[in-house]
C-alpha positions in Angstrom: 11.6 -199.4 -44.4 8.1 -198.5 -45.1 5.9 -196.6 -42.7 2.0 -195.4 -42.2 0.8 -192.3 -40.7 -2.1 -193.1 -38.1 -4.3 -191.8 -40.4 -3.5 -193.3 -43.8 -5.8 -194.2 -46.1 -6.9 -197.7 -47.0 -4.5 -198.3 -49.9 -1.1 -197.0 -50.5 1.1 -196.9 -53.8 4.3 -198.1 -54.0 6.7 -198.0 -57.9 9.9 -199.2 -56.8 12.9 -199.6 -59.9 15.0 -202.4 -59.9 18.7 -202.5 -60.6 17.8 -203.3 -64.6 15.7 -201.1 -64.7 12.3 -202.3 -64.7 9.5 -200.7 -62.5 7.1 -202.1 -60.2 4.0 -200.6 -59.5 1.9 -202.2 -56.5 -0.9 -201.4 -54.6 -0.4 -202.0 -50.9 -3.3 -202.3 -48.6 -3.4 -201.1 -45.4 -5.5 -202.1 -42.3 -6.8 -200.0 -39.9 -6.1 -200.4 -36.2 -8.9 -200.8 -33.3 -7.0 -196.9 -31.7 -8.3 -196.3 -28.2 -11.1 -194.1 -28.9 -13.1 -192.5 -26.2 -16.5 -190.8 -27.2 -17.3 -187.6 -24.5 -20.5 -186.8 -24.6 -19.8 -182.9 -23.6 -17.7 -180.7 -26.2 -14.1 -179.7 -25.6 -13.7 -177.5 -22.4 -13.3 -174.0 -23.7 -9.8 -172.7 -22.9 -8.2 -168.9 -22.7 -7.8 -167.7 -26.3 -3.3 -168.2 -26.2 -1.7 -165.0 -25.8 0.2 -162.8 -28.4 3.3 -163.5 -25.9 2.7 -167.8 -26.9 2.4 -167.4 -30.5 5.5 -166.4 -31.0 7.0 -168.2 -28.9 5.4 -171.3 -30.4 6.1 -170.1 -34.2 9.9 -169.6 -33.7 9.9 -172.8 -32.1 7.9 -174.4 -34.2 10.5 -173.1 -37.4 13.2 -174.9 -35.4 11.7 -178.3 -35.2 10.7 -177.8 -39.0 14.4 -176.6 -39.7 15.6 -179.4 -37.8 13.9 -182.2 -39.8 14.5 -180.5 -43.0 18.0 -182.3 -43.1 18.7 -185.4 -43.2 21.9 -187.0 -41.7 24.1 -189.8 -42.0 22.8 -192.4 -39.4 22.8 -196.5 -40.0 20.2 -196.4 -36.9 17.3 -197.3 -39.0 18.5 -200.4 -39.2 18.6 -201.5 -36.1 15.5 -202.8 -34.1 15.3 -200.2 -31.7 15.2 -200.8 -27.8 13.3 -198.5 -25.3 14.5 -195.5 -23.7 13.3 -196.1 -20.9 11.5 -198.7 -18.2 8.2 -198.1 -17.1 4.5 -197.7 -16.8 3.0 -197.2 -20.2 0.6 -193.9 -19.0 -0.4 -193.1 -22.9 -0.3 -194.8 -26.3 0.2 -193.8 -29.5 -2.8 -193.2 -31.4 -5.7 -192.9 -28.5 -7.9 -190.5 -28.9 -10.9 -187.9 -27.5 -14.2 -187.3 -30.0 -16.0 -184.5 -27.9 -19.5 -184.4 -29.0 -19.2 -185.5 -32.4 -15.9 -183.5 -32.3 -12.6 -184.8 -32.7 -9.7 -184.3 -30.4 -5.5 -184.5 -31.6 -5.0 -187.7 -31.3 -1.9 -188.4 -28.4 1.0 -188.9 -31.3 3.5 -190.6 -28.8 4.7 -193.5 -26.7 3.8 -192.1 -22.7 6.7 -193.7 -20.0 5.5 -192.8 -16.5 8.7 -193.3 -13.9 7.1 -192.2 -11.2 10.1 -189.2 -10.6 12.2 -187.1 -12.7 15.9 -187.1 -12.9 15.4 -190.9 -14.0 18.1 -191.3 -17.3 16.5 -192.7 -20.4 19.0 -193.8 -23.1 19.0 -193.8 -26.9 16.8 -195.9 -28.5 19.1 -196.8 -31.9 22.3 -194.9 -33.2 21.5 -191.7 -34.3 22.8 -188.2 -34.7 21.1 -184.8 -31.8 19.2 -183.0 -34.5 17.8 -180.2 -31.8 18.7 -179.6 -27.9 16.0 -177.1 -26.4 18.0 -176.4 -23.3 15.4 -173.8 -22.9 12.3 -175.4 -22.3 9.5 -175.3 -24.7 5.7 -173.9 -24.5 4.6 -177.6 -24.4 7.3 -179.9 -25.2 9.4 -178.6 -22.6 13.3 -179.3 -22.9 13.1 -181.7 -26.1 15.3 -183.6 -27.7 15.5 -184.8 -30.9 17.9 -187.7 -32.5 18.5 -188.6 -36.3 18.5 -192.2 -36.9 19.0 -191.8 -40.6 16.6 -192.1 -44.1 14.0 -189.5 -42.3 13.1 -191.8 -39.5 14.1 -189.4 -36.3 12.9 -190.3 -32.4 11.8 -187.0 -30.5 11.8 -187.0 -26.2 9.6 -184.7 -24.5 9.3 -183.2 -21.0 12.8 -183.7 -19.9 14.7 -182.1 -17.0 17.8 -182.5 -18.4 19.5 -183.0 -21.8 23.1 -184.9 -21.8 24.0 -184.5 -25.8 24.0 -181.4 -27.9 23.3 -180.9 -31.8 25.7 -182.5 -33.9 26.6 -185.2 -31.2 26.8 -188.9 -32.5 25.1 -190.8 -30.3 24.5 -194.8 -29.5 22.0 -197.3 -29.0 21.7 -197.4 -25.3 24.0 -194.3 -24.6 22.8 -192.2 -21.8 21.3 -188.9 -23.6 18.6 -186.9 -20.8 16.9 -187.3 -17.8 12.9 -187.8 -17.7 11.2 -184.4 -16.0 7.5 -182.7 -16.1 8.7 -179.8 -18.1 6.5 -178.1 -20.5 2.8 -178.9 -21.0 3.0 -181.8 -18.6 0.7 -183.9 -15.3 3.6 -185.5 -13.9 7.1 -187.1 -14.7 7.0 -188.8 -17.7 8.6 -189.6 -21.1 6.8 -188.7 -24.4 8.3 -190.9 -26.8 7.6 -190.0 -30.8 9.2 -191.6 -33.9 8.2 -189.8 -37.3 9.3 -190.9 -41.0 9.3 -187.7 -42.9 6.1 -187.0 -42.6 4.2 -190.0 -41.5 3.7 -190.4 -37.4 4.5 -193.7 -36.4 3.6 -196.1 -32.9 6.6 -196.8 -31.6 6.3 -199.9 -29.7 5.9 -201.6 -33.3 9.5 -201.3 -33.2 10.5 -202.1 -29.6 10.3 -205.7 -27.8 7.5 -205.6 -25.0 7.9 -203.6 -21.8 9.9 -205.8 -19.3 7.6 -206.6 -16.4 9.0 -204.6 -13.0 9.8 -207.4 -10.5 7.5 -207.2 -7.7 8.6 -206.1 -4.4 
């Protein structure tokens, strides 16, 4: 498995050793993607200056998703090609992004699945192992849940309502895990989807079949 961040640069190095010994060095290049860009022609809307209350809150739990991918667990679920978590309106893509006035916004580093309601279960996407359970919601995740597929590739699920696995649980691909919600930093009910591989972001519908079409009323 080999993986890109977004924001890669245009060639990537790759020495890999055989089982003799002998070393290949290759130069791999990599093509940009046409990302959803929108250009604003205002700056960013200034916003209250966060409290002392939010940063710590958002440094401790900030340490726990950094403890939590820190180790890396016996999963085979990078092997498999993955299936969504859930059914729905695709309300955000990964990679779309804001440039205010010349100035560049944080690009939208997940897969958006609008259901329309929360309490709607979404399943595991490949087998993996609960690396973090915020029961307690988070500043802007809300309660998040984050699985282990195995050789650093891990899925992360945002803005749920409720979480049906705890850490250390085993889990399966297309086992029932949470419930979609608005908690957190969050419009409406929906299902943030993010897959990261160590430390590269990654889209995830690259590793998902299409959306199935709903059938029409």
């Amino acid at each position: 498995m080999i993986a890109f961040d977004r924001d890669a640069g245009p060639v990537s190095r790759l020495v890999a050793e055989s089982a003799d010994g002998t070393l290949g060095d290759y130069a791999i290049p990599i093509a940009r993607r046409a990302w959803k860009i929108e250009h604003i022609p205002i700056g960013p809307r200034p916003g209250a200056a966060p409290s002392e209350e939010f940063a710590r809150r958002r440094a401790v739990e900030l340490a726990q998703i950094n403890a939590a991918r820190s180790i890396e667990r016996a999963s085979e679920g990078w092997r498999q090609k993955m299936i969504w978590p859930a059914t729905g309106r695709l309300s955000g893509r990964f990679g779309s992004q804001r440039i205010y006035n010349g100035t560049p916004g944080s690009y939208h580093s997940g897969t958006d699945i609008a259901t329309g309601t929360s309490g709607t279960p979404f399943v595991a996407p490949a087998d993996g192992v609960v690396m973090l359970a915020a029961v307690s919601p988070f500043t802007l995740e809300g309660r998040l849940l984050m699985v282990d597929h195995g050789m650093g590739l891990n899925s992360a699920f945002l803005h749920c309502s409720a979480l049906e696995v705890g850490v250390g649980d085993v889990v399966r691909q297309g086992q029932f895990i949470g419930r979609i919600g608005a908690t957190g930093r969050a419009t409406g009910p929906h299902l943030h989807w993010s897959l990261k591989w160590r430390e590269s972001r990654l889209d995830a519908e690259l590793f998902v079949p299409p959306m199935p079409v709903a059938p029409k009323a």
